[in-house]
C-alpha positions in Angstrom: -85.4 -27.2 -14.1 -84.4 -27.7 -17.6 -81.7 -25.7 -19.6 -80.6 -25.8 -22.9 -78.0 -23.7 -24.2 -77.0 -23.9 -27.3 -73.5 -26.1 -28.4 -70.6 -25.8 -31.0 -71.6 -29.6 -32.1 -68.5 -31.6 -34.0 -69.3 -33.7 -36.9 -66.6 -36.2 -37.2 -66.1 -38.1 -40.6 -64.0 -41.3 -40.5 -61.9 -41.7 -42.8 -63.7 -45.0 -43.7 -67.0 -42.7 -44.0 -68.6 -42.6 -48.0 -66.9 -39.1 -48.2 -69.3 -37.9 -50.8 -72.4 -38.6 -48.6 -71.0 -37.8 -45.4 -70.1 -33.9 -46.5 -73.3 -33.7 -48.3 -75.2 -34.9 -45.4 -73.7 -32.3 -42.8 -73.7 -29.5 -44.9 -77.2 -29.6 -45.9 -78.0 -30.3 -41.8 -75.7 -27.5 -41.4 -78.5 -24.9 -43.1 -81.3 -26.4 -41.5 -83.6 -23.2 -39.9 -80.7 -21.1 -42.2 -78.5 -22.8 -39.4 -80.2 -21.3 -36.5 -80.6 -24.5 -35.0 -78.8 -25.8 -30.6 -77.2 -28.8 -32.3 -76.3 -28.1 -35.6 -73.0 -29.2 -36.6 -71.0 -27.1 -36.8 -67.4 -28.1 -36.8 -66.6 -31.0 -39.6 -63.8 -32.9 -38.8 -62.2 -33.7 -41.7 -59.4 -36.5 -42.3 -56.3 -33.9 -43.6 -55.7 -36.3 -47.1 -59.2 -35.8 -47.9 -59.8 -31.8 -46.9 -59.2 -30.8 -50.8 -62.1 -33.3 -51.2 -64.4 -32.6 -49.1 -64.1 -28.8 -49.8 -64.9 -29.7 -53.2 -68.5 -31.4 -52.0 -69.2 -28.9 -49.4 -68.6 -26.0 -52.1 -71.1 -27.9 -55.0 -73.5 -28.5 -51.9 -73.7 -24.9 -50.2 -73.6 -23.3 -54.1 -77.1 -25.4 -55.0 -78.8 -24.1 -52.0 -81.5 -21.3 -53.0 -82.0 -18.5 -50.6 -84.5 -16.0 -50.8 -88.4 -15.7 -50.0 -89.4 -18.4 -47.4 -92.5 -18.6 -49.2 -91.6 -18.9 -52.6 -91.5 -23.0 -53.9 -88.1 -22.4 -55.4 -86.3 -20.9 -52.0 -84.5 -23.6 -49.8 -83.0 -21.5 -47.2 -84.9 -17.9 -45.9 -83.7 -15.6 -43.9 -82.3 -15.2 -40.5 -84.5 -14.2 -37.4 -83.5 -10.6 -36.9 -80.9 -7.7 -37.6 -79.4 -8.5 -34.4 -78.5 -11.8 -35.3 -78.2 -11.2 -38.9 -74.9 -7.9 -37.6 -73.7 -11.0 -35.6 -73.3 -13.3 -38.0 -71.5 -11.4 -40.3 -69.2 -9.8 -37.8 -68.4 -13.7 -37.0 -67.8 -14.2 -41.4 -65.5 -11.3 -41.3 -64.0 -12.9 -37.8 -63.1 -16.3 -39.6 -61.4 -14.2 -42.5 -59.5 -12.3 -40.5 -57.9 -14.9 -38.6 -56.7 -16.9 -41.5 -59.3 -19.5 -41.9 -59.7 -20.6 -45.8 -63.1 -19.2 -47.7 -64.5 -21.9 -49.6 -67.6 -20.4 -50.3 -70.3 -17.6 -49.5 -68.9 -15.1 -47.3 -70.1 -11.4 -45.8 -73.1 -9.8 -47.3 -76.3 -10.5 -48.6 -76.5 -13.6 -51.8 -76.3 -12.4 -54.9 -80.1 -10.7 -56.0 -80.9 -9.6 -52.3 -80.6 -6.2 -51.5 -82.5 -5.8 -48.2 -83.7 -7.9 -45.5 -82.0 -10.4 -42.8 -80.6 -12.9 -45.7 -76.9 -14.6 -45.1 -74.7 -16.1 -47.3 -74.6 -19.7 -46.7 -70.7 -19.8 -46.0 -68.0 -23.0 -45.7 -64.6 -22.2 -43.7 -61.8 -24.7 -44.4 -58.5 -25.2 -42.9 -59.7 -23.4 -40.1 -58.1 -24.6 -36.0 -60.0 -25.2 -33.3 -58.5 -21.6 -31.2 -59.9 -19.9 -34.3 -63.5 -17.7 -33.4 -65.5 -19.6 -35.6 -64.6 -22.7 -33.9 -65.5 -21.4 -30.6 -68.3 -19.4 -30.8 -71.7 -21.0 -31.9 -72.7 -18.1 -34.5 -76.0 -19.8 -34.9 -76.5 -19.2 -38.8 -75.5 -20.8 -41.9 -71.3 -21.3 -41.3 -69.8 -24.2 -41.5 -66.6 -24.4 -40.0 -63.7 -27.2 -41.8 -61.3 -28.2 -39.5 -58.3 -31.3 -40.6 -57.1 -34.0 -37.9 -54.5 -36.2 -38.6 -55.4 -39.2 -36.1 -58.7 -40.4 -35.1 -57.5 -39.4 -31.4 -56.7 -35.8 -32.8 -60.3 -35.8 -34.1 -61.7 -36.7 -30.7 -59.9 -34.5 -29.0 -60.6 -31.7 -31.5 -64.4 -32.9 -30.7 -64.2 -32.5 -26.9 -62.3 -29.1 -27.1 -65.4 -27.5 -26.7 -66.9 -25.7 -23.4 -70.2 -27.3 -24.9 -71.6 -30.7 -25.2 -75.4 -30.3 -27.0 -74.6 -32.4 -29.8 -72.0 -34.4 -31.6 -72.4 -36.8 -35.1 -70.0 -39.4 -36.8 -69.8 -40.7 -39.8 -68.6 -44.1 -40.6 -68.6 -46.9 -43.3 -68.2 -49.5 -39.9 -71.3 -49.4 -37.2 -68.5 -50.6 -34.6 -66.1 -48.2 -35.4 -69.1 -45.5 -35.6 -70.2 -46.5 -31.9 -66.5 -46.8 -30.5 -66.1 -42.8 -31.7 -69.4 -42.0 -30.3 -68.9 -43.4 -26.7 -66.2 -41.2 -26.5 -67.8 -37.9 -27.6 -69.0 -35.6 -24.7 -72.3 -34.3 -25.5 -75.7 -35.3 -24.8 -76.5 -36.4 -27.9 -74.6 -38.3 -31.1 -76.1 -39.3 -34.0 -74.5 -41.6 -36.0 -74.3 -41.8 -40.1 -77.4 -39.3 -40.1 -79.7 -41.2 -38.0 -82.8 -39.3 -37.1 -83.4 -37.8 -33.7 -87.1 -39.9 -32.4 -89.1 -37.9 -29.8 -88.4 -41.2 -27.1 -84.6 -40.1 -27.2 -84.2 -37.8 -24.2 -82.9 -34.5 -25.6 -79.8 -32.4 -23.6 -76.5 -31.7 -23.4 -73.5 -31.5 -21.1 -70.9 -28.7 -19.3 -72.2 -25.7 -20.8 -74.9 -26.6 -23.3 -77.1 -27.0 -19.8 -78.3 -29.7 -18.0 -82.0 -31.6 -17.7 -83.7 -33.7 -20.6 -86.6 -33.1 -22.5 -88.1 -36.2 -24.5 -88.6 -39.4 -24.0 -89.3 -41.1 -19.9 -86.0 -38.6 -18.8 -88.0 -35.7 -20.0 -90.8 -36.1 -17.5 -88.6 -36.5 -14.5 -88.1 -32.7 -13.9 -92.4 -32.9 -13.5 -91.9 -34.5 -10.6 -91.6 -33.9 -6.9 -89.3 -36.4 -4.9 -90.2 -37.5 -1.4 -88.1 -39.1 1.0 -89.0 -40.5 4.2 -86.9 -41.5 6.4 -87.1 -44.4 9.5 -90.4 -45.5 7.4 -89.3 -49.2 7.8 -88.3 -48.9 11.1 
């Protein structure tokens, strides 16, 4: 049997990583499905020197998105699936204010224009800690959680503090350095500089996030019945 269930996916930027492109890359994944995606990451690392910066990005990305009408060509992000997720999300938004993390954008209630219906704020934390709620919890919606690291090791640690292990993605202007950070993240899955996931790549995660594949040749394995007989060859 197959179980996936759900993660609190890091996304690690380097600090050799094209800042720019990096943030922009993971905050736009970031409100994929209005963030109601297993493996969306969640939790930016960010090198501490550049957390001013890459505020700055995530701010200009996160204000350009559109949200309204799903059906309407102008509308980039719709709503979320129902009022029971949309109370929980912003209980969670009120949750990150109230234990200190830094608002840089969005917040509770609906966007601007929206006076009815399941629609959230597409919302950036910063200089938010790992113990904090937001960290912990995967709110499944459109918050993105900014958390600092000093060292590379702090940032893999920060990475693996996590009772899940869906998903986790680095960012790097060095391939090598890119695949030595993501041999040590624990999850069943790391993408790498925004690589694609390919239907061939068996999909799953580790501890908590559940266990069996789907995709790819490890996908059909839990299809199959295993026989064993024994003294055959004797």
């Amino acid at each position: 049997m197959t179980h996936e269930l759900g993660g609190k996916s890091p996304n690690i930027v380097l600090d050799d990583a094209d800042l720019e492109a990096a943030v922009a890359r993971g905050v736009m994944h970031m409100y994929n499905n209005t963030g109601q995606s297993c493996n969306a990451p969640s939790r930016m690392l960010v090198p501490a020197a550049k957390l001013a910066a890459a505020e700055a990005i995530a701010a200009k990305v996160t204000e350009s998105v559109v949200v309204g009408d799903p059906t309407a060509e102008t509308t980039t992000m719709g709503p979320v699936v129902s009022e029971v997720q949309f109370n929980k999300i912003q209980a969670l938004i009120q949750k990150g204010i109230d234990e200190g993390a830094k608002l840089v954008t969005g917040g509770p209630g609906r966007p601007e224009g929206l006076s009815k219906g399941y629609f959230i704020r597409p919302t950036v934390f910063s200089q938010a800690n790992n113990e904090m709620t937001i960290a912990r919890e995967e709110i499944f919606g459109p918050v993105l959680t900014m958390i600092p690291y000093e060292t590379e090791e702090e940032a893999i640690r920060i990475a693996n503090d996590t009772p899940y292990g869906l998903a986790g993605y680095v960012q790097s202007g060095d391939i090598e350095h890119a695949r030595a950070v993501a041999s040590r993240i624990r999850a069943g899955n790391v993408s790498i500089n925004g690589a694609p996931a390919g239907f061939d790549v068996p999909f799953g995660g580790f501890k908590q996030s559940g266990n069996g594949r789907e995709w790819g040749p490890h996908g059909f394995t839990d299809f199959l019945e295993i026989k064993a007989v024994q003294g055959f060859g004797t």
